[in-house]
N, C-alpha and C positions, 0 to 999 in steps of 0.2 A: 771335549772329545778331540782325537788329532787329526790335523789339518788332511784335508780329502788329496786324494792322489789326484794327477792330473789326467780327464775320461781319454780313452784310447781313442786317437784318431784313424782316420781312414789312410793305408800306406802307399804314401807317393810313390812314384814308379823309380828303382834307384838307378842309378848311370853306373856306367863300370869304373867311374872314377870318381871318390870321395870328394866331396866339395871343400872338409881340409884332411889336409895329412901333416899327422908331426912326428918326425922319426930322430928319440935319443938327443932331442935339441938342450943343447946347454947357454945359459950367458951369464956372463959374472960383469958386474961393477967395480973395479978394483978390488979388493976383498971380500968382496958381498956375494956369494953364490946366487944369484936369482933364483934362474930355474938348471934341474940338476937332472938331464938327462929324459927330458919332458916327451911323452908318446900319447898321441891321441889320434883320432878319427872321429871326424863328422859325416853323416849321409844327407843325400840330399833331402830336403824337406824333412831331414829334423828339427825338433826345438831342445836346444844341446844349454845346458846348465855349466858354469864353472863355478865353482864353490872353491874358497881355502880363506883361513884366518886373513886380517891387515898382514903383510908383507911375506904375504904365499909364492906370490909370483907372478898373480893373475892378469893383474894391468901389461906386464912385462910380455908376457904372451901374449896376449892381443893386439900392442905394436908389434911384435913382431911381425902376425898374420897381414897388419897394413901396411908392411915397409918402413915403417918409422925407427925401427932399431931391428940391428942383422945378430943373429944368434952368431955365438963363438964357432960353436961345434954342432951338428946334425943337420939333417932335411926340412925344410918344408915346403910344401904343395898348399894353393889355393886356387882351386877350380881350374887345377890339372897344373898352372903355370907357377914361377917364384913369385911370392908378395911383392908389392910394390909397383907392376910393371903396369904399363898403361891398358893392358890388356885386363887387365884383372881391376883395376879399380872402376874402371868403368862399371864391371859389374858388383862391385863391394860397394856398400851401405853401410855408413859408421856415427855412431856415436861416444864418442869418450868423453868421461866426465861431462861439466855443465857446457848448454850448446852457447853457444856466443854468435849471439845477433845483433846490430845495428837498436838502438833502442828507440828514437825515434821513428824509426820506420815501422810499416806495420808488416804483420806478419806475411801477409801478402806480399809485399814489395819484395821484404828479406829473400824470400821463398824466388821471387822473379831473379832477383842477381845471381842468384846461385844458379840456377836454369841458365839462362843465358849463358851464363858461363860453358857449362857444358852444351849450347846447343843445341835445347831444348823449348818445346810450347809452352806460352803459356798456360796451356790446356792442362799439361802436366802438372802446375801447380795446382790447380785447381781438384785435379785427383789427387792426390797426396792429401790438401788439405781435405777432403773430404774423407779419405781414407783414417786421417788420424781424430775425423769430428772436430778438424775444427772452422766451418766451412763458414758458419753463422760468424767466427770472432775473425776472421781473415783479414778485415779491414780495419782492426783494431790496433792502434801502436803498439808495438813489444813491451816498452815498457809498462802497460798496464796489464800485462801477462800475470798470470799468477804462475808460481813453479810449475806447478802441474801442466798448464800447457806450457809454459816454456817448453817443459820435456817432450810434449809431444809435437811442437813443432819442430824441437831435434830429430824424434823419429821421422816425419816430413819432410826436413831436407835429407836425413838418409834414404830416403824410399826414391828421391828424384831420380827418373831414370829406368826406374824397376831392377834394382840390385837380385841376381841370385842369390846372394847371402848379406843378410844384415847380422852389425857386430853394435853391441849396446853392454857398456860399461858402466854397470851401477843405471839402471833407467829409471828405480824406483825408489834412489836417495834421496832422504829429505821431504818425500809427497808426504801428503796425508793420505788418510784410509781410503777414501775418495780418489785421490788421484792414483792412487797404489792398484785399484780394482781396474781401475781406468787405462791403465801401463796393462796390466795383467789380461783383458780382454780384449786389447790392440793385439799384444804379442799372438792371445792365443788364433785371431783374427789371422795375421799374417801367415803361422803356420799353416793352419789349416787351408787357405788359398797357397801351398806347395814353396814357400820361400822359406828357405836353411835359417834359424835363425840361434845366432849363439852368442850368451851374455851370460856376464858376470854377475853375481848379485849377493849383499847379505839376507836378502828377504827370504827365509829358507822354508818359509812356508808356502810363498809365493812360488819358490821353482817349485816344490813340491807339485801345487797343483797344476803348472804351465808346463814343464818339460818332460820328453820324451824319453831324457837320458842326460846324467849327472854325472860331469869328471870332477872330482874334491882333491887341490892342491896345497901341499901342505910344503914350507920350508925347499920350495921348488921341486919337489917330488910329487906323482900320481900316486896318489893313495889308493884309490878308488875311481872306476871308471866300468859303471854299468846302466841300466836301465834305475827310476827312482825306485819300481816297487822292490828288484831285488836287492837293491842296496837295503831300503826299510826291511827285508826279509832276512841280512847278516844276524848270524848269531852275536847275540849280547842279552840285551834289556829289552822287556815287552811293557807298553803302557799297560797299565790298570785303573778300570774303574771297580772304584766300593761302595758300596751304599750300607753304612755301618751305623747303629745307634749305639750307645750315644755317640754324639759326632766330635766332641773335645775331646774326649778322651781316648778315642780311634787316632784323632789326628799326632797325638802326644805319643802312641805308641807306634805307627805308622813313623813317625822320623824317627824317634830311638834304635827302631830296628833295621830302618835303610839307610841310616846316615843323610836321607834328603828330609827337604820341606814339601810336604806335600799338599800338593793345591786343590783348596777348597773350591767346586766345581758351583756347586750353588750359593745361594744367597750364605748370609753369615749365620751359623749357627745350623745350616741342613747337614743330612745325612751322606755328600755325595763328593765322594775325596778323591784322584786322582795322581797316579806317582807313576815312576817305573822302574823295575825290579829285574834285576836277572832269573831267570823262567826257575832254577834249580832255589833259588829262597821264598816262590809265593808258597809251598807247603809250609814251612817253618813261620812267613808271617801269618797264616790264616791262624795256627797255634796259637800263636802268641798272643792277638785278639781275640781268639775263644778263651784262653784262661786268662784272662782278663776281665774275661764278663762281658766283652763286647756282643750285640747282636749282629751278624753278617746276613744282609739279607738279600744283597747281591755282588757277583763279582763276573766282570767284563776283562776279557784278556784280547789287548787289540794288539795291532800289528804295531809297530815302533816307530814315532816322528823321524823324517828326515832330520830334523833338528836336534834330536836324542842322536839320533849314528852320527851325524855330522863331529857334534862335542865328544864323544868319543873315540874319534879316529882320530883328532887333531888335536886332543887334551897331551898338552906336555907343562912340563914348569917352568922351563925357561922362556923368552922373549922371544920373538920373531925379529929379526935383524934386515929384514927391506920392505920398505914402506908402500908396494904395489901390489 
C-alpha cells in the first residue's frame, strides 16, 4: 500500500520573518548551470523536504544557505540576516554529508571539543546526547560506531547550542531500515519541539512521512514547491489496488495495457496486484480484464506515492550535468 503521509503537527507560532528566504538565486560552475533562478520559503518550525535527481542542485543550495559558496545572482536571507555571518551560525545546525570525528576518541569527548569550541557546558553535550539516544554509547570510541549512530552523532554536534534551524544533507544515506526509522523519529522529534528543520534526501518515502512541505529541484529549477499532500493530489497517475483471480494472468494483462510491471502485493502466486494508472484508463483496464475472463473482486483507488509524482516531474532523457 503507499507510504503514509506524514500526521499533521500542532502549528508553531510563525515570526513575521521566514527563517529562509530564496529569491531568483542563480550559480554556475564554469559551464555548469547549478541552480537557475531558485525561489523558496521556509516558516519557522517547519520540517521542509528538498528533493531533485543526483546533480539537481540541491547540495549547491544548502552551501549556499551556510556561506560556503555565494550565489552569482539573487537574494538570500537566513533567520532575517546573509548566510554565513556570525550571527546566523551560531544559530544554524548543519550536517553535510558523512560527519567526521576523531576516531579514537569517544563520542563524548568528540561532542566536548566541539562545545568548547563554541563556549559551551558540558551539560550541553550531555543533552544533545540524550537528545539523539545516544546517551548509553557516549563513552564508546567513534570508531566502534556503526553508521547509524555515526549519523546521529552528526545530528548531536548540530543540535550543540540549540540551532533555530538545522540543515541535514542526506541524514539517511547508507543506514539500514533500523537506522532510517531512527533518523526519521529524531527529525520528527525535533520538529515537533518548534525547530525549522530542512534536508535533503533520496528517501522519498521517508519525506513523505516526516515533512510538512516539499520543494523538488530539478536541473536547478523549482519544479514543485507545496505542502506533500497537495503535491501527492497533482493531476496524473492514481495507485491502484486489485484483488483479481486468476492472479497470472491479471498480472500479464495489467502490464500489456499499462506498459508497467506490476507489483505483486502479496505472497507469490495471491490475488492482490498493485500499479498506477492515469485516472482516464482505469475504465478501459477494468474491460480489458473482464473480457479476459479475469474475476475482479476488488478495486482500491489511493491517492498517488510521492515517489510516483516525484518520477514524473523529473523524468527526462537526458543526463543531469552537476553532481550536487
Amino acid at each position: 500500500m503507499p507510504t503514509e503521509t506524514a500526521p499533521s503537527r500542532p502549528e508553531h507560532v510563525v515570526a513575521a520573518t521566514a527563517t529562509v528566504q530564496v529569491g531568483g538565486v542563480r550559480k554556475s560552475f564554469g559551464k555548469v548551470d547549478a541552480l537557475r533562478g531558485v525561489s523558496l520559503e521556509v516558516l519557522p518550525g517547519q520540517i521542509y523536504g528538498l528533493l531533485g535527481p543526483n546533480g539537481a542542485g540541491k547540495t549547491t543550495l544548502l552551501r549556499i544557505l551556510l556561506g560556503l559558496v555565494r550565489p552569482d545572482e539573487g537574494s538570500v536571507s537566513v533567520l532575517g540576516r546573509p548566510p554565513g555571518t556570525p550571527e546566523v551560525l551560531r544559530q544554524v545546525g548543519a550536517l553535510i554529508e558523512t560527519p567526521a570525528f576523531v576516531p579514537h576518541l569517544s563520542g563524548r569527548t568528540n561532542l566536548q571539543v566541539l562545545a568548547r569550541a563554541k563556549g559551551l557546558p558540558d551539560t550541553e553535550v550531555d543533552r544533545v546526547l540524550e537528545v539523539v539516544e545516544l546517551e548509553q554509547r557516549g563513552n564508546d570510541r567513534f570508531t566502534g560506531y556503526s553508521l547509524g549512530m555515526g549519523q546521529r552523532l552528526g545530528v548531536a554536534a548540530a543540535l550543540l547550542g540549540g540551532p533555530r534551524l538545522l540543515i541535514l544533507d542526506e541524514p539517511t544515506n547508507g543506514l539500514d531500515p533500523e537506522g532510517v526509522a531512527s533518523m526519521r523519529s529524531l527529525v520528527r522529534s525535533l520538529g515537533a519541539g518548534g525547530t525549522t528543520v530542512l534536508f535533503s534526501s533520496h528517501q522519498l518515502g521517508e519525506v513523505q512521512q516526516i515533512c510538512d512541505r516539499v520543494v523538488v529541484i530539478d536541473r536547478g529549477v523549482v519544479i514543485a514547491d507545496d505542502t506533500v499532500t497537495a503535491i501527492r493530489d497533482r493531476p496524473g497517475s492514481v495507485a491502484l489496488d486489485l484483488w483479481v483471480t486468476p492472479a497470472v494472468q491479471a498480472g500479464w494483462i495489467l502490464a500489456e495495457y499499462t506498459g508497467q510491471t506490476p507489483i505483486e502485493a502479496g505472497d507469490a502466486g495471491d490475488r492482490h496486484w498493485q500499479l498506477e494508472a492515469a485516472p482516464d484508463d482505469i475504465p478501459g483496464l477494468v474491460r480489458a480484464l473482464v473480457a479476459a475472463g479475469i474475476d475482479i473482486h476488488e478495486i482500491r483507488r489511493e491517492r498517488q506515492s510521492l515517489e510516483g509524482v516525484f518520477f514524473a516531474l523529473t523524468a527526462h532523457d537526458d543526463e543531469p550535468t552537476e553532481e550536487s
